[in-house]
C-alpha positions in Angstrom: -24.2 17.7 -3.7 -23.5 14.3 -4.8 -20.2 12.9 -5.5 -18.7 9.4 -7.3 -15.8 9.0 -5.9 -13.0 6.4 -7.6 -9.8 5.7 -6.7 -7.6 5.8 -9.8 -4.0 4.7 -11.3 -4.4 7.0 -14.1 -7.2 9.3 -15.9 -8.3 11.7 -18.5 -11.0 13.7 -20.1 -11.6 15.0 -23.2 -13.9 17.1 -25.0 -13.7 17.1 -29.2 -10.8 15.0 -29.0 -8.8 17.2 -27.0 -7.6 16.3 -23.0 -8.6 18.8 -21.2 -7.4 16.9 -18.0 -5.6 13.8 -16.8 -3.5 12.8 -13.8 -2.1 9.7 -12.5 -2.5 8.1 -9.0 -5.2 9.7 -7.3 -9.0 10.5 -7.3 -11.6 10.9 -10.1 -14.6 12.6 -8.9 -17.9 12.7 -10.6 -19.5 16.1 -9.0 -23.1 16.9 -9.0 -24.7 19.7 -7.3 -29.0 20.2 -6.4 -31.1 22.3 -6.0 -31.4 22.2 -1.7 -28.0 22.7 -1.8 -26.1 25.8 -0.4 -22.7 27.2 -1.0 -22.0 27.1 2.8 -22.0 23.0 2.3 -19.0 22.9 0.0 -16.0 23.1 2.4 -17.8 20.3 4.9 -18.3 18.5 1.5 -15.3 18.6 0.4 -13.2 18.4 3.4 -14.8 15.0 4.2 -13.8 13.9 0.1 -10.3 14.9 0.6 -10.0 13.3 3.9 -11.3 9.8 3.1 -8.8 6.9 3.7 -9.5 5.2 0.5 -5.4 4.8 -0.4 -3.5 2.0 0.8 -1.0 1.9 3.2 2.2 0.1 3.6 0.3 -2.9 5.0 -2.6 -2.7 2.0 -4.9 -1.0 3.9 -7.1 1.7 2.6 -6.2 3.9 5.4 -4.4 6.7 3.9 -6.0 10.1 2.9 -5.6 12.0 -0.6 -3.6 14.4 1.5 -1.5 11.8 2.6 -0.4 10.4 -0.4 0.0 13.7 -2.0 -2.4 12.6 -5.1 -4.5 14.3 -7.6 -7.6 15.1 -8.6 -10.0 14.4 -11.5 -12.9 16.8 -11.1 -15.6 16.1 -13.6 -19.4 17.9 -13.4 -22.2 15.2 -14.1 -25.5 16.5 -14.2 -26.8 12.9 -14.1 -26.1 12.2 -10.6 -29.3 14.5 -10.2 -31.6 12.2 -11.5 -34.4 11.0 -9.6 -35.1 7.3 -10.7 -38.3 6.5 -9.0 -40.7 6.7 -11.5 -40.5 5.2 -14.5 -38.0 4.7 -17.2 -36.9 8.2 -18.3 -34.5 10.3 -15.4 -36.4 13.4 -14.0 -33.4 15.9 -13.5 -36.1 18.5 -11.5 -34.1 18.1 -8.7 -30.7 19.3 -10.2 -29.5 22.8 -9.9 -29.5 25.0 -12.9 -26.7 25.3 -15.1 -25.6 28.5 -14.2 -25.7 27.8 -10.5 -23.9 24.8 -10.3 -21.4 25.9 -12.8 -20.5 28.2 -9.6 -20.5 25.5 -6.7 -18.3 23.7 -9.7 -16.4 26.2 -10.1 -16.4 27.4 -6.1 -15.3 23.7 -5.3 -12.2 23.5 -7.7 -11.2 26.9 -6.2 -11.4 25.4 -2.6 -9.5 22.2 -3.6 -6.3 24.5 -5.1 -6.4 27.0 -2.3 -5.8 23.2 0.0 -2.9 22.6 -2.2 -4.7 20.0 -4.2 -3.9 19.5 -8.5 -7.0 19.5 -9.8 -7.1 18.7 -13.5 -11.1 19.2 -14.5 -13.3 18.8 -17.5 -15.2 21.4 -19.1 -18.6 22.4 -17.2 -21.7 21.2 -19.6 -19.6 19.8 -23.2 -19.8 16.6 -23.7 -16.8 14.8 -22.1 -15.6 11.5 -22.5 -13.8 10.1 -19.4 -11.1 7.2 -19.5 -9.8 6.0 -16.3 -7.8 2.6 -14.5 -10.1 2.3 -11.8 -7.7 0.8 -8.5 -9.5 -1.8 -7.1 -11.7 -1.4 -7.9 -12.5 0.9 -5.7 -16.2 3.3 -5.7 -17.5 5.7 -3.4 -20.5 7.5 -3.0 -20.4 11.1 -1.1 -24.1 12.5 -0.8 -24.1 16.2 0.7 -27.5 14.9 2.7 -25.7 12.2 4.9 -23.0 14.5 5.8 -26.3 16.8 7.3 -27.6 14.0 9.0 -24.1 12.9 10.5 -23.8 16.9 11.6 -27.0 16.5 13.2 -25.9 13.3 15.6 -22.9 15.1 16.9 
């Protein structure tokens, strides 16, 4: 699983013109799921996105947790995180799950993230969306389900 993570002051989605989500303060993710990827790695996954101090504190310090702050979430499916790049100019999504089984970890995840307490305000899995957001920061994170192995590993 692959995640772009953005701290946001407000955001929305929309598909044929119509929202079909938008919050204010909080997190936009950007979720992508492939194929070595197993549905016991989305609770670590997304335990370590809600738990990032990426909100400031008092003193301005990113050191406050979504949790914390009691924000929302943004949760948008993008395929294109998949893509491998390597080789020439044109992506090569092989590595992506299909569409029917990352519609489930998609699905799997937003049911995690409410069953936390989280407001999750999503997209809609495969249409064509179109995302407007006030990025805060700016600030960007990437969440990549294969570090969070290796960091298991260490321990």
């Amino acid at each position: 699983m692959k995640a772009v993570i953005q701290r946001v002051r407000s955001a929305s989605v929309s598909v044929d013109g119509n929202i079909t989500g938008e919050i204010d303060h909080g997190m936009l993710v950007y979720f992508s799921v492939e194929g070595a990827d197993t549905c016991d790695m989305i609770v670590p996954f997304l335990d370590k996105l809600t738990h990032l101090r990426i909100f400031e504190d008092e003193n301005g310090k990113m050191n406050l947790s979504l949790e914390k702050v009691g924000s929302k979430i943004l949760f948008i499916s993008q395929f294109t995180l998949a893509a491998n790049l390597d080789r020439g100019n044109r992506p090569d999504f092989a590595n992506a799950k299909s569409a029917e089984e990352a519609k489930k970890f998609y699905e799997s995840a937003i049911d995690v993230l409410k069953s936390w307490g989280y407001e999750v305000q999503t997209g809609i899995f495969g249409a064509h969306m179109h995302v407007t957001y006030d990025n805060d920061g700016p600030v960007t994170f990437i969440l990549d389900s294969k570090d969070l192995a290796r960091f298991r590993k260490k321990q």
